[in-house]
C-alpha positions as CSV (number, residue, x, y, z in Angstrom):
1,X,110.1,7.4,-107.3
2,X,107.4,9.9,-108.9
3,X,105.2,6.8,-109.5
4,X,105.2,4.8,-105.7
5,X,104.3,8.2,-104.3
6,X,101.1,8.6,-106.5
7,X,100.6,4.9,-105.4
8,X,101.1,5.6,-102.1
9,X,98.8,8.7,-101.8
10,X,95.4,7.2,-101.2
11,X,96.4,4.4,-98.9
12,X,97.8,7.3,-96.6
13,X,94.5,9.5,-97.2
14,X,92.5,5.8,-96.1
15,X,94.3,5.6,-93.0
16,X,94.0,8.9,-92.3
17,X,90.3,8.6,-92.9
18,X,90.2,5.9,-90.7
19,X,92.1,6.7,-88.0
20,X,90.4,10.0,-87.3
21,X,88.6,10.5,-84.1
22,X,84.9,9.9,-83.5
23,X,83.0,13.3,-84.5
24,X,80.1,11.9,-82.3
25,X,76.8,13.6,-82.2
26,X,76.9,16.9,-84.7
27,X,73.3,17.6,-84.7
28,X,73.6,20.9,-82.6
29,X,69.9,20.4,-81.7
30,X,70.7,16.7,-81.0
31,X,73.8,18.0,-78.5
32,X,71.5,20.3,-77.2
33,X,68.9,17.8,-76.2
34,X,71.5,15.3,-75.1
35,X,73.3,17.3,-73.0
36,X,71.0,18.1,-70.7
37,X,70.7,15.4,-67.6
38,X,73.2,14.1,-64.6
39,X,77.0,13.7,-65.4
40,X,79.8,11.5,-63.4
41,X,83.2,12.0,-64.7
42,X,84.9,8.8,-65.1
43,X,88.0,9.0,-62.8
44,X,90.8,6.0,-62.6
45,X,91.5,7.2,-58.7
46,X,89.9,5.0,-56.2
47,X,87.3,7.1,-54.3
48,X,87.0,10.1,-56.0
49,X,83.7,11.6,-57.7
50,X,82.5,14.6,-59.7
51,X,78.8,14.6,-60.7
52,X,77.5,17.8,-62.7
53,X,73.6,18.1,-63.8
54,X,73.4,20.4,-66.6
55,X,70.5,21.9,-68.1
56,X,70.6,23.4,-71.5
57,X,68.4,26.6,-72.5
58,X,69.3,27.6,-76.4
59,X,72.7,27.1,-76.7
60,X,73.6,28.5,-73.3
61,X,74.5,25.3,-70.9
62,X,74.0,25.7,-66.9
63,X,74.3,22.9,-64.0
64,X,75.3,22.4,-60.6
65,X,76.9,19.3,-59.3
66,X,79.4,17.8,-56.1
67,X,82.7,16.1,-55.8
68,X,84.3,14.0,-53.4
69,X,87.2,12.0,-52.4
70,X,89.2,10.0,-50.1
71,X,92.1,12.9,-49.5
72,X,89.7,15.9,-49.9
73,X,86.6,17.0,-48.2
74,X,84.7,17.8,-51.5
75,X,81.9,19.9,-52.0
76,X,79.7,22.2,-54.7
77,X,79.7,22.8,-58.4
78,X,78.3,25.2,-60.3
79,X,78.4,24.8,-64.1
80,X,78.7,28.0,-67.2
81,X,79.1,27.2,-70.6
82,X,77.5,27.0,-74.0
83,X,77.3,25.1,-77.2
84,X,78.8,26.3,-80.4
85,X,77.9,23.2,-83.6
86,X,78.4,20.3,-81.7
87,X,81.4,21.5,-79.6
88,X,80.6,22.1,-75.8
89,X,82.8,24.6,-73.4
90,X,82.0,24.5,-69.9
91,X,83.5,26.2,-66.8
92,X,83.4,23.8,-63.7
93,X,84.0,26.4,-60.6
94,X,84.6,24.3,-57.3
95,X,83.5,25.8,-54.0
96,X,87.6,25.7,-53.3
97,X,88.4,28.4,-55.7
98,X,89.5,25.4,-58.4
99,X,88.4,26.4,-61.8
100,X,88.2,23.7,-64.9
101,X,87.6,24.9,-68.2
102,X,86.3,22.0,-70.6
103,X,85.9,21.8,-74.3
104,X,84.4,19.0,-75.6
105,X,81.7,16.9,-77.6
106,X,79.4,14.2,-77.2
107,X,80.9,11.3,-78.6
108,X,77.5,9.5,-78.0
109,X,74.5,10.3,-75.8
110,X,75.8,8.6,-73.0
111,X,79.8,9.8,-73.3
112,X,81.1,13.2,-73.1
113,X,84.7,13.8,-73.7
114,X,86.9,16.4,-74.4
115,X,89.6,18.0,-72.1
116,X,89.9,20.4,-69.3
117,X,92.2,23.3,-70.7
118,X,95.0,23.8,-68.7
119,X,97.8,26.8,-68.9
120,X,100.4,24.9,-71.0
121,X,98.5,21.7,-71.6
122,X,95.2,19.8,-71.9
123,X,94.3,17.1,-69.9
124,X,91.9,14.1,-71.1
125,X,88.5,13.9,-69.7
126,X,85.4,11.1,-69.9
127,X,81.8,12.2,-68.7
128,X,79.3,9.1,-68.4
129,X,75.6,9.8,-68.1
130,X,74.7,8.6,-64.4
131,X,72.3,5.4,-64.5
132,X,73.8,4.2,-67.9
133,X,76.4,1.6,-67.8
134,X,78.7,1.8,-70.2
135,X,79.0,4.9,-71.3
């Protein structure tokens, strides 16, 4: 038994290594550089839209933006956050009084993803870079 364990050990470390999630970009400088430009968040409901434009100065990350949708009127963003490594937390603060936190990281230049933090759970989120298709 002792010895198909020991044999068994670096196949599950291999799979483990490979199964891990996509660091993306790490560079912090890189993030920062990267980060800055126009975001749509990638939404599987028909009609809906949230763009954000961030701009990055250091590591402390700024924007404004707009969403919009078939059952809601929509309206302004505005965009607080910062960069820590190559994580990125940002609040998005909706003219409605809705508030999303997000932590996330670039998983290329063109991809952000990460989740908006809820109370008692996290929700998946996708940002493409606007003009780029795929992300």
């Amino acid at each position: 038994m002792r010895r198909s364990c020991l044999l068994l050990a670096p196949a599950i470390l291999v799979a483990l290594a490979c199964s891990s999630s996509n660091p993306g970009i790490t560079d912090p400088q890189q993030v920062e550089a990267d980060l800055v430009g126009s975001w749509s968040q990638v939404v599987s409901a028909h009609g809906e839209e949230q763009v954000i434009d961030l701009t990055v100065s250091d590591t402390i990350v700024t924007g404004v933006g707009h969403y919009s949708g078939e059952s809601i009127v929509g309206g302004s963003i505005t965009v607080t956050g910062y960069i820590t490594g190559s994580r990125i937390d940002l609040t998005l603060s909706r003219d409605d009084n809705s508030i999303f936190p997000f932590s996330g990281h670039l998983a290329s230049k063109n991809s952000l993803t990460g989740n908006y933090i809820g109370v008692d759970h996290a929700t998946p989120v996708q940002f493409k870079r606007e003009g780029v298709d795929p992300p």
